[in-house]
C-alpha positions as protocol buffer text, in pm:
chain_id: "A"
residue {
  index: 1
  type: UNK
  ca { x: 16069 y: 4669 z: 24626 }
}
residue {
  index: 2
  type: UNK
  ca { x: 15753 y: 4662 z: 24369 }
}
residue {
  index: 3
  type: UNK
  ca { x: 15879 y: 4947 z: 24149 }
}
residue {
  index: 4
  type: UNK
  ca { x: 15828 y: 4813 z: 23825 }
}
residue {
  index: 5
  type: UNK
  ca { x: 15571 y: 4501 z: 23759 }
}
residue {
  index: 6
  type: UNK
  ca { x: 15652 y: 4174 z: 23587 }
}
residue {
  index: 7
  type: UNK
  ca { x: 15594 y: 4264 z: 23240 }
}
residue {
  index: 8
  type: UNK
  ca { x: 15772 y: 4591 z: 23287 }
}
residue {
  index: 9
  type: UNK
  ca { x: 16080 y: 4458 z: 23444 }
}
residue {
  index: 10
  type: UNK
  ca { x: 16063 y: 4254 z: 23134 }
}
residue {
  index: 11
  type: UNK
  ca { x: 16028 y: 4531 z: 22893 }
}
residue {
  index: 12
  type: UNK
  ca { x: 16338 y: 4666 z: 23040 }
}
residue {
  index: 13
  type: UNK
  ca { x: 16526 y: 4362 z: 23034 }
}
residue {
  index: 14
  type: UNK
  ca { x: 16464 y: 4274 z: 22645 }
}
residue {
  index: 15
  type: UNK
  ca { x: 16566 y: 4624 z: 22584 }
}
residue {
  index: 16
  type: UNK
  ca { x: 16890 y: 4566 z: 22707 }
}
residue {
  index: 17
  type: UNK
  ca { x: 16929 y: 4245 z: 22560 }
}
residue {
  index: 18
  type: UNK
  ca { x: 16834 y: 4375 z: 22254 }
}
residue {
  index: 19
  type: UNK
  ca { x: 17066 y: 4670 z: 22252 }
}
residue {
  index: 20
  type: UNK
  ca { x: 17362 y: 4415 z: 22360 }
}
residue {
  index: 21
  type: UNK
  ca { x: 17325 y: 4227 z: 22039 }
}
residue {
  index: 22
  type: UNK
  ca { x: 17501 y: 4489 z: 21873 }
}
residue {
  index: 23
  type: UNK
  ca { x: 17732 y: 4587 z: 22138 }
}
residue {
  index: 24
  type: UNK
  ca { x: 18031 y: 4447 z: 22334 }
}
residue {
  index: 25
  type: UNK
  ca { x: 17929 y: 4707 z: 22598 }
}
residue {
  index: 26
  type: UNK
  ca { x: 17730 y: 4650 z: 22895 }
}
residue {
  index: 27
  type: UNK
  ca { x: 17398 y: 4827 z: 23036 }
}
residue {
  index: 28
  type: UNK
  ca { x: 17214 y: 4815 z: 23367 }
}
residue {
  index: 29
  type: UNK
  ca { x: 16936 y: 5006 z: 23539 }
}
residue {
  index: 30
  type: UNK
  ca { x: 16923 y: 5079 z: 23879 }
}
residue {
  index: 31
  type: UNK
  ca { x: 16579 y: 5169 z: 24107 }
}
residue {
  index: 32
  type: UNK
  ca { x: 16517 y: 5272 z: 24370 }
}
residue {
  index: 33
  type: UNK
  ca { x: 16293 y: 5507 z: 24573 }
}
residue {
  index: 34
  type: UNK
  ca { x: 16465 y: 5748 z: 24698 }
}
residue {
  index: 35
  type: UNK
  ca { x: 16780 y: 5940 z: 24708 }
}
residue {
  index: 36
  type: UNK
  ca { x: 16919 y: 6142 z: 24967 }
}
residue {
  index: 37
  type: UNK
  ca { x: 17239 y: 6285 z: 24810 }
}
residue {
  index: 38
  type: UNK
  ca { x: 17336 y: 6395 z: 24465 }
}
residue {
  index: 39
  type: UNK
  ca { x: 17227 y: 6178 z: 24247 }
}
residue {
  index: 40
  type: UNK
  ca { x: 17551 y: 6151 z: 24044 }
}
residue {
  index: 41
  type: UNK
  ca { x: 17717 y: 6098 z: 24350 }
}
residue {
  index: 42
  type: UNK
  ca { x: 17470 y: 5797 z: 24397 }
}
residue {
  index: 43
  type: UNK
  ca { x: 17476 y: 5653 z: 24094 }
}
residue {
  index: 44
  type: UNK
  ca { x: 17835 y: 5664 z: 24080 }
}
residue {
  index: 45
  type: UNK
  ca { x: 17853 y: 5464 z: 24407 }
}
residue {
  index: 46
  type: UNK
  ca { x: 17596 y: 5188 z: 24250 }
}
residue {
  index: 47
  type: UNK
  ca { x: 17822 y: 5203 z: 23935 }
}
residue {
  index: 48
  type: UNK
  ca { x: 18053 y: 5036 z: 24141 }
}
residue {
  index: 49
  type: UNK
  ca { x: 17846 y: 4817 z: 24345 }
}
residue {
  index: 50
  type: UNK
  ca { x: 17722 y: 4665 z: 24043 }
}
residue {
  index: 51
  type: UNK
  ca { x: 18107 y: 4570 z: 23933 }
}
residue {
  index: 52
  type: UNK
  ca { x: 17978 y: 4797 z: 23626 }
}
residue {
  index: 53
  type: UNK
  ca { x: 18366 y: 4923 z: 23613 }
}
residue {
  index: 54
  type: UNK
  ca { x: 18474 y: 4529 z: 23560 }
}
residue {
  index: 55
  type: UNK
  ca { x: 18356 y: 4467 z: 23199 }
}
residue {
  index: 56
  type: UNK
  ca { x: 18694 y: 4448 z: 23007 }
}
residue {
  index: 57
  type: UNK
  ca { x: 18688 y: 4722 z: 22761 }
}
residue {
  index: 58
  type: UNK
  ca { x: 18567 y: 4983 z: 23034 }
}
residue {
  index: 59
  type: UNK
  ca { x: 18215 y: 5002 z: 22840 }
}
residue {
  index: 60
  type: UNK
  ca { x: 17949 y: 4999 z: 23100 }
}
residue {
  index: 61
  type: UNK
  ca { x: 17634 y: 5207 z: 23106 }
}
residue {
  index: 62
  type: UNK
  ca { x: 17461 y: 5256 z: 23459 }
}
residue {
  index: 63
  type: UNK
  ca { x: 17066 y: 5437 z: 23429 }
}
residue {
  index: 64
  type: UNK
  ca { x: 17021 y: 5498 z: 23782 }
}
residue {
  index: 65
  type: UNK
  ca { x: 16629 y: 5664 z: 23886 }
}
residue {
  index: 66
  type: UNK
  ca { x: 16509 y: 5718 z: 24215 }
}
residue {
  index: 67
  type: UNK
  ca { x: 16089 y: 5685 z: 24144 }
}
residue {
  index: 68
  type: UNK
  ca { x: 16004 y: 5862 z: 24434 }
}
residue {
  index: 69
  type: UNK
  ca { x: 16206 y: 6160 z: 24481 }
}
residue {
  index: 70
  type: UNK
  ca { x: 16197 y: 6180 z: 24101 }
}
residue {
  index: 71
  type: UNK
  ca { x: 16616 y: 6202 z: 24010 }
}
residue {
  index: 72
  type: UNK
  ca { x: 16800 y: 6016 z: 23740 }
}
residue {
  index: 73
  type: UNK
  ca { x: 17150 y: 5995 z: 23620 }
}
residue {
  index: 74
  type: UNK
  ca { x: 17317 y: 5823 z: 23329 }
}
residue {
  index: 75
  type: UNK
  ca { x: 17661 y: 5759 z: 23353 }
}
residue {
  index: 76
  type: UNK
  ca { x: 17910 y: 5560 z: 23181 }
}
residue {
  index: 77
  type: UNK
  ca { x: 18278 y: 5372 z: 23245 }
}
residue {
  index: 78
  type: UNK
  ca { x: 18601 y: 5544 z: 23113 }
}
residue {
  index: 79
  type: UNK
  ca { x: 18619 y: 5375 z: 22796 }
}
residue {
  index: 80
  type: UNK
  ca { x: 18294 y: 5528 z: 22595 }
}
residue {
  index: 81
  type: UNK
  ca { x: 18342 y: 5832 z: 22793 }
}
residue {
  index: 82
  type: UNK
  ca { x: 18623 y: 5898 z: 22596 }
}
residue {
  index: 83
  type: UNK
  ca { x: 18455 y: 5843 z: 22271 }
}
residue {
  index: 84
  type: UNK
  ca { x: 18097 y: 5988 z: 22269 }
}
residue {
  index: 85
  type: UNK
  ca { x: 18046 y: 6337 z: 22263 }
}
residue {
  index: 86
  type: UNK
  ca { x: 18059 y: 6598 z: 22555 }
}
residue {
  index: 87
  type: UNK
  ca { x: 17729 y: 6646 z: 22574 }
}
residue {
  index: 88
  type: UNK
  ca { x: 17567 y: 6294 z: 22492 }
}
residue {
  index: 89
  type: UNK
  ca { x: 17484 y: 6230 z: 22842 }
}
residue {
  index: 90
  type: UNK
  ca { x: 17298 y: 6544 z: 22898 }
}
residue {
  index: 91
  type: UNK
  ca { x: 17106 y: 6480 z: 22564 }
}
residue {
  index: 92
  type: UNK
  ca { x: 17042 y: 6103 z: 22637 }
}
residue {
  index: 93
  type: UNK
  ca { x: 16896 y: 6286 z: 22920 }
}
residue {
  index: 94
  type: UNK
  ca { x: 16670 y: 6512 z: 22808 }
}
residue {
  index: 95
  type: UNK
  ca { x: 16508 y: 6252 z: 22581 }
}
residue {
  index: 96
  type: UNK
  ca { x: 16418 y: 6035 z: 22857 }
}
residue {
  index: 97
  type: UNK
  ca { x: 16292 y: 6293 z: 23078 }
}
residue {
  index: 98
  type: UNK
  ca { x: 16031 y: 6369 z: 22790 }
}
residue {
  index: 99
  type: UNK
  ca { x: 15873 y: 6013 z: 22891 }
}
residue {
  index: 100
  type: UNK
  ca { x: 15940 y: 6042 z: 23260 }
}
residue {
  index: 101
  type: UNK
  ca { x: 15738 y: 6437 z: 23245 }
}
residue {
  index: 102
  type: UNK
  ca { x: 15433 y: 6213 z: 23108 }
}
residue {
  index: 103
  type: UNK
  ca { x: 15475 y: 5985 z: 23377 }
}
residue {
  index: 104
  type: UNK
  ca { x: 15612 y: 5657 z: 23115 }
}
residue {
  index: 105
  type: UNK
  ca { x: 15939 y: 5571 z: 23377 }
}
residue {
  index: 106
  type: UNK
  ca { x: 15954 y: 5226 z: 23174 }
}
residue {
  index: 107
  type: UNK
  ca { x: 15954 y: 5412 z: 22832 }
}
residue {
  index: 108
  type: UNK
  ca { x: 16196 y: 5641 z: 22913 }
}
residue {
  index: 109
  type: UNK
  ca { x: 16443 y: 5356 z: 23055 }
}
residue {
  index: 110
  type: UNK
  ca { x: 16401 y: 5221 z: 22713 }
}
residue {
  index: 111
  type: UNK
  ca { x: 16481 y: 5518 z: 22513 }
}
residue {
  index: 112
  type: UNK
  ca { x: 16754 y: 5567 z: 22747 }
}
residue {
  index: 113
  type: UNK
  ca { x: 16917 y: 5205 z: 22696 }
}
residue {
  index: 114
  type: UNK
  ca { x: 16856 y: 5204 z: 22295 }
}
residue {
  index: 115
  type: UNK
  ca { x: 17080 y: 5580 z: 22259 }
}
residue {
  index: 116
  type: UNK
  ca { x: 17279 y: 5445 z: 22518 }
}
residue {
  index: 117
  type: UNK
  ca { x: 17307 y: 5091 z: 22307 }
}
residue {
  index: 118
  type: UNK
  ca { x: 17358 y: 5261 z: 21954 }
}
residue {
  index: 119
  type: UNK
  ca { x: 17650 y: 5427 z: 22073 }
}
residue {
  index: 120
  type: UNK
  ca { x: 17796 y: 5153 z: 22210 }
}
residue {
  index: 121
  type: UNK
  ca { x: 17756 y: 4969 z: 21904 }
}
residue {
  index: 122
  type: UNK
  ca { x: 17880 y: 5273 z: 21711 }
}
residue {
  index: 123
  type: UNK
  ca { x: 18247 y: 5250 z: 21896 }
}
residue {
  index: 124
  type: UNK
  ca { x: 18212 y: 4929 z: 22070 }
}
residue {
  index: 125
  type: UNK
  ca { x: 18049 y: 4674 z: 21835 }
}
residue {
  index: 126
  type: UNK
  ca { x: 17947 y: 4306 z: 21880 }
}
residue {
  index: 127
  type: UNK
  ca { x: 18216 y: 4049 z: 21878 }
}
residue {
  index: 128
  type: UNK
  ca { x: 18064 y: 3729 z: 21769 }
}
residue {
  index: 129
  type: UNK
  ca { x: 18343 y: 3528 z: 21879 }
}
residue {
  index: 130
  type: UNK
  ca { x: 18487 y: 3715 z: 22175 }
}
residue {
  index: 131
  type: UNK
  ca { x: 18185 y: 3860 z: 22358 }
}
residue {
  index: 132
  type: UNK
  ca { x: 18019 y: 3750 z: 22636 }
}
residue {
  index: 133
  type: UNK
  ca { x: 17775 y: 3894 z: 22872 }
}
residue {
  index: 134
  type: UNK
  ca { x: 17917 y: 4038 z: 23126 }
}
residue {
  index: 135
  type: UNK
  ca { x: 17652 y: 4188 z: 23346 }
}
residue {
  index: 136
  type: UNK
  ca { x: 17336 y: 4126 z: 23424 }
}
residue {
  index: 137
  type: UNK
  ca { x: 17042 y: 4217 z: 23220 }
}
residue {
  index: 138
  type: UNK
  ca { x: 16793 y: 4203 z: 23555 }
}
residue {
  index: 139
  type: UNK
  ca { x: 16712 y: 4559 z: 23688 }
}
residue {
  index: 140
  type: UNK
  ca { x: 16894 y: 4619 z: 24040 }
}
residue {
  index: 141
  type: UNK
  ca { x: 16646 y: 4684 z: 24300 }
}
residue {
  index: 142
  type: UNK
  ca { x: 16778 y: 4925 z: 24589 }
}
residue {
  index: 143
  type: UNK
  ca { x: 16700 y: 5008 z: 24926 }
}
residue {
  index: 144
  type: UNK
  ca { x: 16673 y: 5392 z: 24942 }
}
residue {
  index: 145
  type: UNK
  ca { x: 16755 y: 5572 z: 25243 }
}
């Protein structure tokens, strides 16, 4: 699925790399066209797909966005659920969606993964010796429905 070009997939994958260099936590992004149930509902169910609730201190960050039908969802694992505010999702949120209104999906992927990465650093920082990637830094490409 041609969502995203080359250089944009790349732009997306530096920008979790580069947020994972402070972190021990882990961030994807999932695409994909469309989605034909509740979008937390889906993202949830990619969450786990992705083995996203497998990284050993519970710190995984999922961006899910369905281009087409125009839904996202950012949701993450147990562990800096219970540390970041109640309403940092729904903020990390908002500040995306002022990209995605001007049509930037990439750039608000990216401002989504750097909040997402400086609070992961805040509570979950960067083990030199001890961390390893976990997850994979390449965006997940789904079917749809």
């Amino acid at each position: 699925m041609a969502v995203f070009n080359d250089e944009e997939q790349q732009r997306i994958r530096e920008a979790i790399a580069e947020a994972e260099k402070h972190t021990s936590g882990e961030l994807r992004v999932c695409i994909e066209k469309t989605c034909s149930e509740d979008v937390l509902d889906r993202t949830a169910k990619y969450f786990y797909q992705l083995d996203m609730h497998k990284t050993k201190l519970r710190n995984g960050v999922l961006i899910y966005v369905a281009v087409v039908d125009r839904k996202f969802a950012i949701i993450g694992d147990a562990g800096i659920n219970q540390v970041v505010t109640d309403d940092f999702w729904d903020s990390t949120k908002e500040d995306m969606l002022n990209h995605f209104k001007t049509g930037d999906i990439v750039e608000g992927i990216v401002t989504g993964i750097k909040i997402a990465g400086d609070q992961l650093g805040k509570y979950f920082p960067h083990d030199l010796d001890n961390d390893t990637d976990e997850l994979s830094n390449d965006v997940a490409f789904m079917d749809g429905d």
